[in-house]
Structures are given as structure tokens and as C-alpha cells.
PDB file of N, CA, C and O in Angstrom:
ATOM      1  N   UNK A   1      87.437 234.673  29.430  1.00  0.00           N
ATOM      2  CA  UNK A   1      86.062 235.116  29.451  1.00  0.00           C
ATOM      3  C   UNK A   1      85.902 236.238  30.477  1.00  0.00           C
ATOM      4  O   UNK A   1      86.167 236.007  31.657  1.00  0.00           O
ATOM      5  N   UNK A   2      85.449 237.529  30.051  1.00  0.00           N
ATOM      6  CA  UNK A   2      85.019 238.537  30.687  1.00  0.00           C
ATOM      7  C   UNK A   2      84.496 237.776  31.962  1.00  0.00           C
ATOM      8  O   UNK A   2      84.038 236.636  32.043  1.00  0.00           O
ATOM      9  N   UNK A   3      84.719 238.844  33.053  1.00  0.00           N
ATOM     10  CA  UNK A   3      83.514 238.286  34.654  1.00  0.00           C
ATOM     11  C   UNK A   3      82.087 239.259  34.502  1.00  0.00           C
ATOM     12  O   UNK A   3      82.198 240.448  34.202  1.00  0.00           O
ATOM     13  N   UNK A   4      80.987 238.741  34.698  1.00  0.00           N
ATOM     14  CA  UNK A   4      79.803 238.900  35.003  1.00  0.00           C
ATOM     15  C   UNK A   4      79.665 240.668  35.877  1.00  0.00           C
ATOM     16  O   UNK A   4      79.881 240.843  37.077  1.00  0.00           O
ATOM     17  N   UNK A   5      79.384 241.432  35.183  1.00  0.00           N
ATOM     18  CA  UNK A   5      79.235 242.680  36.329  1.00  0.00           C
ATOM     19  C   UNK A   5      78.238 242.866  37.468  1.00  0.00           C
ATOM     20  O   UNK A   5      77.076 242.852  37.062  1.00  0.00           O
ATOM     21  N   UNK A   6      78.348 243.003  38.531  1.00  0.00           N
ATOM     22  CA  UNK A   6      77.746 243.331  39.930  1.00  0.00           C
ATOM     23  C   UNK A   6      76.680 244.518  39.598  1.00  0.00           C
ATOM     24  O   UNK A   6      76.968 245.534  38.965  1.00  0.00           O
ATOM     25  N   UNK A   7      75.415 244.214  40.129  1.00  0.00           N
ATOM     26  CA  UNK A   7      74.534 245.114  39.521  1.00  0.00           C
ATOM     27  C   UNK A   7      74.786 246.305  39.726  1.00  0.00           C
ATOM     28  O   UNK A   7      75.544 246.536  40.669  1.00  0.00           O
ATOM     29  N   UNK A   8      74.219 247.535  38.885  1.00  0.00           N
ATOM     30  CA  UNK A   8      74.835 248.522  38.577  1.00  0.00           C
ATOM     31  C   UNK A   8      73.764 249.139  40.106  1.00  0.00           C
ATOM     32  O   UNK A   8      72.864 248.483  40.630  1.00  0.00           O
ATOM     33  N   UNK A   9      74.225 250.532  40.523  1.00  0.00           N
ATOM     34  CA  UNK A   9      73.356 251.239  41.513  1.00  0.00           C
ATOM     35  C   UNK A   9      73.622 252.762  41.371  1.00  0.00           C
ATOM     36  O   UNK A   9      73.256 253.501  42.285  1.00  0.00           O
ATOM     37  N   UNK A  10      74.173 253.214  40.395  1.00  0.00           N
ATOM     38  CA  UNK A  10      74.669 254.394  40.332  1.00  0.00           C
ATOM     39  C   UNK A  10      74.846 254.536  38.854  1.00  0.00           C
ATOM     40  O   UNK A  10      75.380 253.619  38.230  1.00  0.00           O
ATOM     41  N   UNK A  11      74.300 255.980  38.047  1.00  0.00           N
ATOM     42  CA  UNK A  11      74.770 256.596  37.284  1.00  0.00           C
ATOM     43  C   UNK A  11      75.923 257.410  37.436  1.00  0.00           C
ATOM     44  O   UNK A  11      76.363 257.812  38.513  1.00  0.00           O
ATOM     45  N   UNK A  12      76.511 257.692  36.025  1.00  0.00           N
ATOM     46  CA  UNK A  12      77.860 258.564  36.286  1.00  0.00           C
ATOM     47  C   UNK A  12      77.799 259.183  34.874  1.00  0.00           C
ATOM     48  O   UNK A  12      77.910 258.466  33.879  1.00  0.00           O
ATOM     49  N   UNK A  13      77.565 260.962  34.762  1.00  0.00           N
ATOM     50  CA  UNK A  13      77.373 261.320  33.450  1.00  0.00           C
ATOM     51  C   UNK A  13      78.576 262.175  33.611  1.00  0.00           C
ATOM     52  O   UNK A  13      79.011 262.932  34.478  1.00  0.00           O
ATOM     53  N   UNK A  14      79.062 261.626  32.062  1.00  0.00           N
ATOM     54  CA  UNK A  14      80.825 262.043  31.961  1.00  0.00           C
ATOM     55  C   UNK A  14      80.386 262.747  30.696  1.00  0.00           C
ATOM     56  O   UNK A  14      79.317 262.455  30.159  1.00  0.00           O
ATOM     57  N   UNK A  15      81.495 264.006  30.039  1.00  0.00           N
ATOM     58  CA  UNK A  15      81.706 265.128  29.435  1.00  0.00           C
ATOM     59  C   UNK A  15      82.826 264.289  28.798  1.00  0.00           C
ATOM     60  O   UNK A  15      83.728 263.587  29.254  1.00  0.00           O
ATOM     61  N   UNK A  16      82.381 264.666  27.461  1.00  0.00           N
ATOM     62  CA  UNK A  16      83.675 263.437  26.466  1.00  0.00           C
ATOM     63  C   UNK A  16      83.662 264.665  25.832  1.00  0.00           C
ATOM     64  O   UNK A  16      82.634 265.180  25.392  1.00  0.00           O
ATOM     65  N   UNK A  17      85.459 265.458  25.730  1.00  0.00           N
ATOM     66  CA  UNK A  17      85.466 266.570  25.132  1.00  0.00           C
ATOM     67  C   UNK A  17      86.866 266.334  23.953  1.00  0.00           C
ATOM     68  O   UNK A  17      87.895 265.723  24.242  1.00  0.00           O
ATOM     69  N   UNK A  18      86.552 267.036  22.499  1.00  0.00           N
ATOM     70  CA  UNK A  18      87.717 266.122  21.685  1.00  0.00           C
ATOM     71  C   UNK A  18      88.541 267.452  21.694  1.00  0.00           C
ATOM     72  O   UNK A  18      88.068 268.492  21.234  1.00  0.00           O
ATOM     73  N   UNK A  19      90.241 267.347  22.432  1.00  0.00           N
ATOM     74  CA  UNK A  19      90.787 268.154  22.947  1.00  0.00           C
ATOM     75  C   UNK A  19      91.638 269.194  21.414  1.00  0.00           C
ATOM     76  O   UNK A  19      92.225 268.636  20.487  1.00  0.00           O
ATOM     77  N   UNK A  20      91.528 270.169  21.498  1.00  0.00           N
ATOM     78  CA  UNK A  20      92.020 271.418  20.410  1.00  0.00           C
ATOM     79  C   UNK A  20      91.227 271.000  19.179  1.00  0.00           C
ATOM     80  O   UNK A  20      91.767 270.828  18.086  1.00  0.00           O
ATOM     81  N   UNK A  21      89.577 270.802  19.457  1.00  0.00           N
ATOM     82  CA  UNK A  21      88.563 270.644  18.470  1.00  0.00           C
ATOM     83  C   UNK A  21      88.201 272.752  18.505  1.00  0.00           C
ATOM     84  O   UNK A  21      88.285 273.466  19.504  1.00  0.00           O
ATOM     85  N   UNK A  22      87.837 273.180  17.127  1.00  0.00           N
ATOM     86  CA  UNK A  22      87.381 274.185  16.958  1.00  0.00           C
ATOM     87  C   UNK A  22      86.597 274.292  16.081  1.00  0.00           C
ATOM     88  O   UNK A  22      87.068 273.858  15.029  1.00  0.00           O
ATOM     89  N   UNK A  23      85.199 274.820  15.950  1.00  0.00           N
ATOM     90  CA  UNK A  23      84.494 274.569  17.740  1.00  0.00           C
ATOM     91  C   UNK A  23      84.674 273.502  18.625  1.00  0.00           C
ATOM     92  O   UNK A  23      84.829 272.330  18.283  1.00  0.00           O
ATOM     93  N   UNK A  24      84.651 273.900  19.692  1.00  0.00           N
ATOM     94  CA  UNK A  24      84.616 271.951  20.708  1.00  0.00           C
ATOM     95  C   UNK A  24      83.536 271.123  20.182  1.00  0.00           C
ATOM     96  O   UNK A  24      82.642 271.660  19.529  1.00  0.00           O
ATOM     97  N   UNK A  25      83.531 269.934  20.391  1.00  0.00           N
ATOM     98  CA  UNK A  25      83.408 268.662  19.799  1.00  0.00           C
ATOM     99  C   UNK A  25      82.847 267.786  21.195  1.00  0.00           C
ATOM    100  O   UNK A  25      83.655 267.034  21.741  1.00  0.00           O
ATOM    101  N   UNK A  26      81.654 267.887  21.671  1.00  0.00           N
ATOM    102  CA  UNK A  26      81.602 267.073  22.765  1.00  0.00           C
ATOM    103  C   UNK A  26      80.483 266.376  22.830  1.00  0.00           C
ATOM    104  O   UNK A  26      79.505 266.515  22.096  1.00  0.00           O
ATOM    105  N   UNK A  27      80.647 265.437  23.922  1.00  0.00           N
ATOM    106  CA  UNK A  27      79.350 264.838  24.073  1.00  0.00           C
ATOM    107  C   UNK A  27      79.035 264.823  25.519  1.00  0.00           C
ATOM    108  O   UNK A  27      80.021 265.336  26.048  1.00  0.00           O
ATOM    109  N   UNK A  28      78.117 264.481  26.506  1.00  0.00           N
ATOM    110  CA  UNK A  28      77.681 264.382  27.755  1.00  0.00           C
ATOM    111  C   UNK A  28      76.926 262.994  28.011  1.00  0.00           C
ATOM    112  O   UNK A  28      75.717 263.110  27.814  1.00  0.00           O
ATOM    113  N   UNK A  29      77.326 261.716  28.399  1.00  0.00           N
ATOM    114  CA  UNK A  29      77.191 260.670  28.925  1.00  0.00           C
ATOM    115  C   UNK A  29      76.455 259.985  29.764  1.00  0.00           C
ATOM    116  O   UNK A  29      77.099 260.082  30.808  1.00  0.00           O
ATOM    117  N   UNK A  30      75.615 259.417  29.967  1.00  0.00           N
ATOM    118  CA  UNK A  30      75.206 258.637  31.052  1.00  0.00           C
ATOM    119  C   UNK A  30      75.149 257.319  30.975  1.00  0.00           C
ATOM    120  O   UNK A  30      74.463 256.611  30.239  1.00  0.00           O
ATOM    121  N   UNK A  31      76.135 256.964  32.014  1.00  0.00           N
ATOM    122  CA  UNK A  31      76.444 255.472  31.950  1.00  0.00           C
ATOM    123  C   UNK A  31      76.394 255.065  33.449  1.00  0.00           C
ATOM    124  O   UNK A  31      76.730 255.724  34.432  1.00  0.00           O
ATOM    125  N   UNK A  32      75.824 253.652  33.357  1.00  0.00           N
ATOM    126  CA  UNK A  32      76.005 252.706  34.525  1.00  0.00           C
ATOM    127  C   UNK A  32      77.571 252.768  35.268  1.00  0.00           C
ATOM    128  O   UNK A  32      78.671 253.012  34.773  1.00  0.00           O
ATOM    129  N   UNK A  33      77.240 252.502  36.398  1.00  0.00           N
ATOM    130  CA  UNK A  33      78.286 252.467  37.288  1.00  0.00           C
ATOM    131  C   UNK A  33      79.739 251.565  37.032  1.00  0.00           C
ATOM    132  O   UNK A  33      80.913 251.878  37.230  1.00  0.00           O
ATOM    133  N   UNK A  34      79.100 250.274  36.489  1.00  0.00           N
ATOM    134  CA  UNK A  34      79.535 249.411  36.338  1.00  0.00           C
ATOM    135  C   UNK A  34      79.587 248.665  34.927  1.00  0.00           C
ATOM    136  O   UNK A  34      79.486 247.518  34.491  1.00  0.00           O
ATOM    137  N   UNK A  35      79.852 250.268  34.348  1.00  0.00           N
ATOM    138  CA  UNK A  35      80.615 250.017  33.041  1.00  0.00           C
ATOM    139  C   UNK A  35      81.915 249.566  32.801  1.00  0.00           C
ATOM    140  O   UNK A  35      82.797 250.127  33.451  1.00  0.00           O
ATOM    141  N   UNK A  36      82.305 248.515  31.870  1.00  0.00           N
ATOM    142  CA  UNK A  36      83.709 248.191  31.837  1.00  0.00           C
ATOM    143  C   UNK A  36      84.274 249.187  30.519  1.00  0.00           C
ATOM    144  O   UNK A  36      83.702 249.696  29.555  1.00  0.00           O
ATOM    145  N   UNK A  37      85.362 249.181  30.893  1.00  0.00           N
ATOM    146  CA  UNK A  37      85.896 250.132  29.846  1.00  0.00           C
ATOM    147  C   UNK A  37      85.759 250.039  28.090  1.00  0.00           C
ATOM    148  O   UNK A  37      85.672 250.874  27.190  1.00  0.00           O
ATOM    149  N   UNK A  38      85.806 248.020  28.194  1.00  0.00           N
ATOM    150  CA  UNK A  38      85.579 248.068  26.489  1.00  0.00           C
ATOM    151  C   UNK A  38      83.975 248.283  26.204  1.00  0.00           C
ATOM    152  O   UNK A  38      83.407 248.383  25.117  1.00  0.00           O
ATOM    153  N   UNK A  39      83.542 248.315  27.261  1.00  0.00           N
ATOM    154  CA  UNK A  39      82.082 249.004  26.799  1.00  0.00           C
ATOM    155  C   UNK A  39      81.902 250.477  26.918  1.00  0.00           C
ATOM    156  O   UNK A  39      80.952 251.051  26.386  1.00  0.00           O
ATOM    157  N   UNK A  40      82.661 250.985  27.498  1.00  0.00           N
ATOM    158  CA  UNK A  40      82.612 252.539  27.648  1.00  0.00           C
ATOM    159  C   UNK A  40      83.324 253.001  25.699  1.00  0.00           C
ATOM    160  O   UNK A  40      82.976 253.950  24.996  1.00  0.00           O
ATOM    161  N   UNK A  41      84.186 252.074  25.432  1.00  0.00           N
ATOM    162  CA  UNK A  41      84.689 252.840  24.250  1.00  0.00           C
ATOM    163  C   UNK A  41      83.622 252.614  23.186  1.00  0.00           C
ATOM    164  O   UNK A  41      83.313 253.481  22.369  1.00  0.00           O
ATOM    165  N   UNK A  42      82.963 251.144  23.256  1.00  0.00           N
ATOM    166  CA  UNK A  42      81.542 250.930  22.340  1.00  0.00           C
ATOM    167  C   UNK A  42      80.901 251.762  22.179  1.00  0.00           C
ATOM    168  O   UNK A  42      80.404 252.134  21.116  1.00  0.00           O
ATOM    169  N   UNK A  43      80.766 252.351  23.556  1.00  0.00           N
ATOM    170  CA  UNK A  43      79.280 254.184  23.748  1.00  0.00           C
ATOM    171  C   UNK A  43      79.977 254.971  23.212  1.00  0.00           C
ATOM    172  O   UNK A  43      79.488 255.702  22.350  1.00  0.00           O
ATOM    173  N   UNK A  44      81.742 255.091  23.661  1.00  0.00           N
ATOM    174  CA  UNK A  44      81.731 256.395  22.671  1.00  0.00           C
ATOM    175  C   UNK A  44      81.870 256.154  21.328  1.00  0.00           C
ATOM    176  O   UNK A  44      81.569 257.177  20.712  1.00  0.00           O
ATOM    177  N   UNK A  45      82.261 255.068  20.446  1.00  0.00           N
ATOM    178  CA  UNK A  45      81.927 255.098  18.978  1.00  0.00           C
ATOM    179  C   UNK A  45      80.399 255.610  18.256  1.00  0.00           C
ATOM    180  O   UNK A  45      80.063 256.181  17.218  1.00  0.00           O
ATOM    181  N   UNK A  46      79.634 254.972  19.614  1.00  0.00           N
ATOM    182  CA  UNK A  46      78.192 255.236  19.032  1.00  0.00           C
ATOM    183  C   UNK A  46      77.895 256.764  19.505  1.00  0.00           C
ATOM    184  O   UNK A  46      77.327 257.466  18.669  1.00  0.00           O
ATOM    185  N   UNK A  47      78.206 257.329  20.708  1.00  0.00           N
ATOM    186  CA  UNK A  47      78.142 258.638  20.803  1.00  0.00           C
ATOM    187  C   UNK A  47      78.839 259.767  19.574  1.00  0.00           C
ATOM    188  O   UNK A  47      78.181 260.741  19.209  1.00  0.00           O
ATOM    189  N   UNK A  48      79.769 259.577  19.202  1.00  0.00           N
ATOM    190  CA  UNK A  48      80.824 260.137  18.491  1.00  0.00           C
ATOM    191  C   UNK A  48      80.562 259.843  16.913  1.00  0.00           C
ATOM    192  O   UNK A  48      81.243 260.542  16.162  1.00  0.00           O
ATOM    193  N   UNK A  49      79.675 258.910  16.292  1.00  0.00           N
ATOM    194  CA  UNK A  49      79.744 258.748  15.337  1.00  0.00           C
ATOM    195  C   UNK A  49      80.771 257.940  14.573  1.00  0.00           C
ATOM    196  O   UNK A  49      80.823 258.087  13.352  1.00  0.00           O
ATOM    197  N   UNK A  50      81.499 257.196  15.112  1.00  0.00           N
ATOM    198  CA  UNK A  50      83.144 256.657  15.090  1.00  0.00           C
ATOM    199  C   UNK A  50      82.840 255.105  14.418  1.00  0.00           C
ATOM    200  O   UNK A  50      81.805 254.449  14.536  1.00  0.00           O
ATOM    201  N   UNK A  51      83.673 254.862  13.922  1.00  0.00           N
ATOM    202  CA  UNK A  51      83.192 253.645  12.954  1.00  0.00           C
ATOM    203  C   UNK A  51      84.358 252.701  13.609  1.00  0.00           C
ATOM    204  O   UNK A  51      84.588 251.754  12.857  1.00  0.00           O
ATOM    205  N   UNK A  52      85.312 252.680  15.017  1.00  0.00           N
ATOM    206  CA  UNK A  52      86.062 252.082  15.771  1.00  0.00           C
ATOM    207  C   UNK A  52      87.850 251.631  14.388  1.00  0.00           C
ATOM    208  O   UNK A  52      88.555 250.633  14.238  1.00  0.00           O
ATOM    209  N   UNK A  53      87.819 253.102  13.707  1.00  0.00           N
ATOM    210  CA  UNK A  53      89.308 252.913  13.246  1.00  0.00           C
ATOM    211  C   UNK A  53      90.432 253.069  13.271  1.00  0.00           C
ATOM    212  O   UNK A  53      91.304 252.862  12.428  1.00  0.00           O
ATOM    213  N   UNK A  54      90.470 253.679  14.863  1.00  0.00           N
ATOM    214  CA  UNK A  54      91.737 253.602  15.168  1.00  0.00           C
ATOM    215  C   UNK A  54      91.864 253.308  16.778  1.00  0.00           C
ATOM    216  O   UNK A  54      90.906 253.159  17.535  1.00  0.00           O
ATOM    217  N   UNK A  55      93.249 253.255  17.140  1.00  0.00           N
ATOM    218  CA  UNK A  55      93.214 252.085  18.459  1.00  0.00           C
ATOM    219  C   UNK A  55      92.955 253.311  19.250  1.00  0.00           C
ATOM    220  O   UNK A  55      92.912 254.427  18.731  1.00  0.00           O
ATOM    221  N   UNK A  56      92.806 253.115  20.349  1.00  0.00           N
ATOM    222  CA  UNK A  56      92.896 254.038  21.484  1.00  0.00           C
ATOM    223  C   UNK A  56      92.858 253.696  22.896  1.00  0.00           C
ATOM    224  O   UNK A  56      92.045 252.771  22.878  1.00  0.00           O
ATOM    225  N   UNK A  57      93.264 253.864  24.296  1.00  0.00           N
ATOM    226  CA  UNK A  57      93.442 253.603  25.221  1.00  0.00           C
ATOM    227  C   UNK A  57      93.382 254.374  26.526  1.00  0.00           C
ATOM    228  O   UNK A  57      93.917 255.479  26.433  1.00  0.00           O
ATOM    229  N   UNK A  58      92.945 254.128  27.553  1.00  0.00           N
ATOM    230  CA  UNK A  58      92.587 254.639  28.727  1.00  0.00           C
ATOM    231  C   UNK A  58      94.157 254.923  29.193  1.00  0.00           C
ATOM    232  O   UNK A  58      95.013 254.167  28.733  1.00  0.00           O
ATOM    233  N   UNK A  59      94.562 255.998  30.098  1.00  0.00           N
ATOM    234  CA  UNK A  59      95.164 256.294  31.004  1.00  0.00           C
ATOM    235  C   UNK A  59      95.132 256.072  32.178  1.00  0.00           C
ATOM    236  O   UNK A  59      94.045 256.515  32.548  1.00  0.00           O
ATOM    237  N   UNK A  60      95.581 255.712  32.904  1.00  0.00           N
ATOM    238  CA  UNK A  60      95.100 255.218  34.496  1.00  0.00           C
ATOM    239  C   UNK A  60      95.835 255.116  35.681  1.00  0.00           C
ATOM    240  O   UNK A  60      95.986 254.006  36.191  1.00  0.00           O
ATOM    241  N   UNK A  61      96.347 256.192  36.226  1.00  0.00           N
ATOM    242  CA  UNK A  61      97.776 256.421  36.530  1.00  0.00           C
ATOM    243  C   UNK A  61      98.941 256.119  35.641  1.00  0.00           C
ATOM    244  O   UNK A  61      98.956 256.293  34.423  1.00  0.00           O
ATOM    245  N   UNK A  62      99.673 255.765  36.194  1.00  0.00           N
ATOM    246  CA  UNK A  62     100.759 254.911  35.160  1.00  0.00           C
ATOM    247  C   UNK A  62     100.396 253.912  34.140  1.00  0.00           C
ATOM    248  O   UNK A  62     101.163 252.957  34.018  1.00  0.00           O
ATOM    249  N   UNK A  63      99.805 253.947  33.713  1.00  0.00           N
ATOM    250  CA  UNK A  63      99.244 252.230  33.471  1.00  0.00           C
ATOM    251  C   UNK A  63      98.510 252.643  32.283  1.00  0.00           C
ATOM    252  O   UNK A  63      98.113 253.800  32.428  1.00  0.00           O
ATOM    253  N   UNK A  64      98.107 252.022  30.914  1.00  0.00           N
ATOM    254  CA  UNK A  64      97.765 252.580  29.927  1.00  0.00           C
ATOM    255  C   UNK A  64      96.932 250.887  29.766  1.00  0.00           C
ATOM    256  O   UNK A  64      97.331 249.752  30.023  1.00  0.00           O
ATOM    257  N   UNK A  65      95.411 251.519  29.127  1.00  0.00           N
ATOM    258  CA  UNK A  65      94.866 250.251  28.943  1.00  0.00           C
ATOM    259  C   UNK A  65      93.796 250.460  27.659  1.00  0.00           C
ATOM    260  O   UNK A  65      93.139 251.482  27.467  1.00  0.00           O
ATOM    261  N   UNK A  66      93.777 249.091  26.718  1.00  0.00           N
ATOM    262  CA  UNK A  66      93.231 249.498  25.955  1.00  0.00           C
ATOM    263  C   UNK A  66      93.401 247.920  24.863  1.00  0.00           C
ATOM    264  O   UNK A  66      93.382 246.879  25.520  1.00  0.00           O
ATOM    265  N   UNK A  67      93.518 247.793  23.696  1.00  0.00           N
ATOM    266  CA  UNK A  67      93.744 246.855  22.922  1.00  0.00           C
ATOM    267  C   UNK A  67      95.101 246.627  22.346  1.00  0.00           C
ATOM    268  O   UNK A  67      95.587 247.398  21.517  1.00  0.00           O
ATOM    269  N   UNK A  68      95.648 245.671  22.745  1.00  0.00           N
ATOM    270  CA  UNK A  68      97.417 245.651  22.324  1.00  0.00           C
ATOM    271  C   UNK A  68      97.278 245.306  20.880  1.00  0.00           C
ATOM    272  O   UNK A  68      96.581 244.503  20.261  1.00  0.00           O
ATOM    273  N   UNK A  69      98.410 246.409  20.476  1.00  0.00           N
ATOM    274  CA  UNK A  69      98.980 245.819  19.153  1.00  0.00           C
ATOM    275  C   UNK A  69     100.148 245.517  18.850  1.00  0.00           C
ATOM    276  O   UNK A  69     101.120 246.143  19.271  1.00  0.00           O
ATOM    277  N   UNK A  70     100.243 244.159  17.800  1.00  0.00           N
ATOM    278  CA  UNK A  70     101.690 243.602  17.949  1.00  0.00           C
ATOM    279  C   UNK A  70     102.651 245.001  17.124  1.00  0.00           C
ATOM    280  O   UNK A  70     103.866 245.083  17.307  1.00  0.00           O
ATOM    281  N   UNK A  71     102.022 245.849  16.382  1.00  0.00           N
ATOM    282  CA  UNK A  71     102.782 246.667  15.617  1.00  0.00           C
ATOM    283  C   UNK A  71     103.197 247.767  16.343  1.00  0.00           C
ATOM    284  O   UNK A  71     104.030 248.461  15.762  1.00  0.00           O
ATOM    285  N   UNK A  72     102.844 248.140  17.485  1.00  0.00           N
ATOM    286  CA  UNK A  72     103.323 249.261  18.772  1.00  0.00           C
ATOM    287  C   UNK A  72     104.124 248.563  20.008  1.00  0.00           C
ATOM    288  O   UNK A  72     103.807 247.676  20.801  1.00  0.00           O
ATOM    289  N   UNK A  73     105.073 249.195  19.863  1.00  0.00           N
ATOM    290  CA  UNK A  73     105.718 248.391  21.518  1.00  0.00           C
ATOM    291  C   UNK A  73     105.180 249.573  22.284  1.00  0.00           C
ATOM    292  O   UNK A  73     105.564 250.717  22.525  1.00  0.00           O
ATOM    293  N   UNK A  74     104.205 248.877  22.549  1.00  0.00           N
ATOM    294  CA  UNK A  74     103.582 249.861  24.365  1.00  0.00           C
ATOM    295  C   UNK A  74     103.188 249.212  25.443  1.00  0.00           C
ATOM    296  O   UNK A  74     102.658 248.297  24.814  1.00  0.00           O
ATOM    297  N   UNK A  75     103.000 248.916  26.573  1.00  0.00           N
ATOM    298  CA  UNK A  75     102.501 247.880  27.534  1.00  0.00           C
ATOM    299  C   UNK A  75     101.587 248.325  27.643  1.00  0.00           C
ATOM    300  O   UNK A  75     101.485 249.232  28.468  1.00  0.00           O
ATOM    301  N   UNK A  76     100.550 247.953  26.937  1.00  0.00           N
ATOM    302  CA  UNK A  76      99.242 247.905  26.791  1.00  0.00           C
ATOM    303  C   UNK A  76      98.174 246.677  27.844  1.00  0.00           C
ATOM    304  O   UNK A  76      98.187 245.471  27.594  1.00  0.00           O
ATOM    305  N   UNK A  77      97.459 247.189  28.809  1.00  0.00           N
ATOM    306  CA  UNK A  77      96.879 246.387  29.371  1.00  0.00           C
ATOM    307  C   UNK A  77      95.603 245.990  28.835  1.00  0.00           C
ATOM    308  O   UNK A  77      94.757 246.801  29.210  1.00  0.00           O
ATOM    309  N   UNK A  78      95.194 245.240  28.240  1.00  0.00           N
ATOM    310  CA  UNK A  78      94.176 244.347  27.579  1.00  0.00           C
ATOM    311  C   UNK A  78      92.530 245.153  28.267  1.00  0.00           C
ATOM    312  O   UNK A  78      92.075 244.747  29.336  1.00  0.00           O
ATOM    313  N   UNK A  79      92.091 245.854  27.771  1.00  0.00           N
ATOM    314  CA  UNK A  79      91.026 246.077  28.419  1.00  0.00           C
ATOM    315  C   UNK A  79      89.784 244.977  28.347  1.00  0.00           C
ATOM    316  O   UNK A  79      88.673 245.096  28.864  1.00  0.00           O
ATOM    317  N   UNK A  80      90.174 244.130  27.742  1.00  0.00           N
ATOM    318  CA  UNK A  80      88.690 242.815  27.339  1.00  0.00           C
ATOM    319  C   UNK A  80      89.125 241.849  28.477  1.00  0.00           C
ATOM    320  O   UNK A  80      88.395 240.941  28.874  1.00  0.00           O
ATOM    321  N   UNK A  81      90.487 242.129  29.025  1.00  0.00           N
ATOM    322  CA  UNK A  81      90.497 240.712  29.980  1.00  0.00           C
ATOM    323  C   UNK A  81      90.820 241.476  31.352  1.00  0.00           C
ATOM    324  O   UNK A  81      91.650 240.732  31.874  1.00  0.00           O
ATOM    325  N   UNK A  82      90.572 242.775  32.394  1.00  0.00           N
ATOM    326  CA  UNK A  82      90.500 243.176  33.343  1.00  0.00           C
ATOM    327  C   UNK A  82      89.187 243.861  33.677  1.00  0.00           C
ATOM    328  O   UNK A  82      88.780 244.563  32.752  1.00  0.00           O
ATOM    329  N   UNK A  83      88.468 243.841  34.692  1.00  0.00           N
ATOM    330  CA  UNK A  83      87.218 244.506  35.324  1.00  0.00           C
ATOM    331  C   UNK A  83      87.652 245.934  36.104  1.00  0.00           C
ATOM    332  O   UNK A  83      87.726 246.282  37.282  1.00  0.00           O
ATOM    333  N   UNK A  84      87.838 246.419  35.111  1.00  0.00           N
ATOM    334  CA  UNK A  84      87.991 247.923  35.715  1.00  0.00           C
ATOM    335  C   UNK A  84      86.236 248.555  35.495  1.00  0.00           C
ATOM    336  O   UNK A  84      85.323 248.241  34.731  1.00  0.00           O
ATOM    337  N   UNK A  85      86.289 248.926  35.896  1.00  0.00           N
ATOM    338  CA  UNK A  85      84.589 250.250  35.728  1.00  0.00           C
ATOM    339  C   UNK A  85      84.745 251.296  35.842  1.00  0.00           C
ATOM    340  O   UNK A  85      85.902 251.699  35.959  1.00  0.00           O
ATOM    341  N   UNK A  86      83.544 252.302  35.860  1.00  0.00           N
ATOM    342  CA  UNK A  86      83.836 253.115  35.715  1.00  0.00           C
ATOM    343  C   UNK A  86      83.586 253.661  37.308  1.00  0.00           C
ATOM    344  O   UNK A  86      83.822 254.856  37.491  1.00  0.00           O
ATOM    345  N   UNK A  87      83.126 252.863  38.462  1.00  0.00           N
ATOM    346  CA  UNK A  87      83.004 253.251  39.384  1.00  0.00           C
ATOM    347  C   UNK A  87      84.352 252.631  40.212  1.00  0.00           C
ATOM    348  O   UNK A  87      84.617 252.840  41.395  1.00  0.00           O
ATOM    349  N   UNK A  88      85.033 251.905  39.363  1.00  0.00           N
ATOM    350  CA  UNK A  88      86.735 251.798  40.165  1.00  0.00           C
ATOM    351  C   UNK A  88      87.424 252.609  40.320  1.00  0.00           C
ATOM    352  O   UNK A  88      88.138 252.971  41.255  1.00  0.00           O
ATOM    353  N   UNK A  89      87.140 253.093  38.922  1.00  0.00           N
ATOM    354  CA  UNK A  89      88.179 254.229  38.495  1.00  0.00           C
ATOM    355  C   UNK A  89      87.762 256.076  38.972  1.00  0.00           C
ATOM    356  O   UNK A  89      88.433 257.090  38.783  1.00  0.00           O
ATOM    357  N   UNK A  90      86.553 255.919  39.556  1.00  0.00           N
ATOM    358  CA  UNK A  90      86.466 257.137  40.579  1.00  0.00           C
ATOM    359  C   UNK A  90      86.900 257.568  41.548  1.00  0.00           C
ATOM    360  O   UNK A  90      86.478 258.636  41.993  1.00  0.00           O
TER     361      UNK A  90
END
């Protein structure tokens, strides 16, 4: 079970740009501080128009996080079962 998030106290408006789009392809964000990542990818389906069909995953230094699949060997860190935010990761 997900942990409970710490109330939010800070906005953070992020530039979601879709990279060698022509024309660019973007959107501009405003999200709570204490966004977790599988909710950050929820906003961008709904920002983006995205109907959530294909996998995708955060970068994070070394460390790649996102939804594991048994059909990819990648070490995929589970983003539904760690509390990263988006004010960790600043």
C-alpha cells in the first residue's frame, strides 16, 4: 500500500517537451510538490492526450523507475511501491 503524502507547500511547473517532435509538442505543468511519480505519469496522459499504451519510465541517476515488465529484462524500480516526489527529486 502506497504511504499517505505530507501536505503539499509548494508548486513546481515543469515543461514536458516530446523530444525530435516537428513542430515541438509540449506542454507546461503545474503540479504539487508532493507529487508521486505514478501520479505525475496520470497528468501527463491527461495532459498529452495519451490513452496510457505504452510503458514508460523515469530516469533518476542510475536508477530507472517506472512499471516492470516480465517481457523486458530491465531493473525497473516499481514506481507504485516507492515515495519519490517531485520535490525529492529536485
Amino acid at each position: 500500500m502506497a504511504k499517505k503524502n505530507k501536505k503539499s507547500k509548494s508548486l513546481y511547473q515543469i515543461k514536458v517537451t516530446l523530444v525530435g517532435s516537428k513542430p515541438p509538442i509540449w506542454r507546461r505543468l503545474i503540479v504539487k510538490d508532493n507529487i508521486r511519480l505514478d501520479q505525475l505519469h496520470s497528468v501527463l496522459q491527461v495532459a498529452m492526450g495519451w490513452s496510457d499504451y505504452h510503458l514508460h519510465q523515469y530516469r533518476v541517476g542510475r536508477s530507472y523507475i517506472g512499471i516492470p515488465d516480465p517481457d523486458f529484462d530491465m531493473d525497473v524500480t516499481d514506481e507504485r511501491k516507492i515515495d519519490y516526489t517531485a520535490k525529492s527529486l529536485s
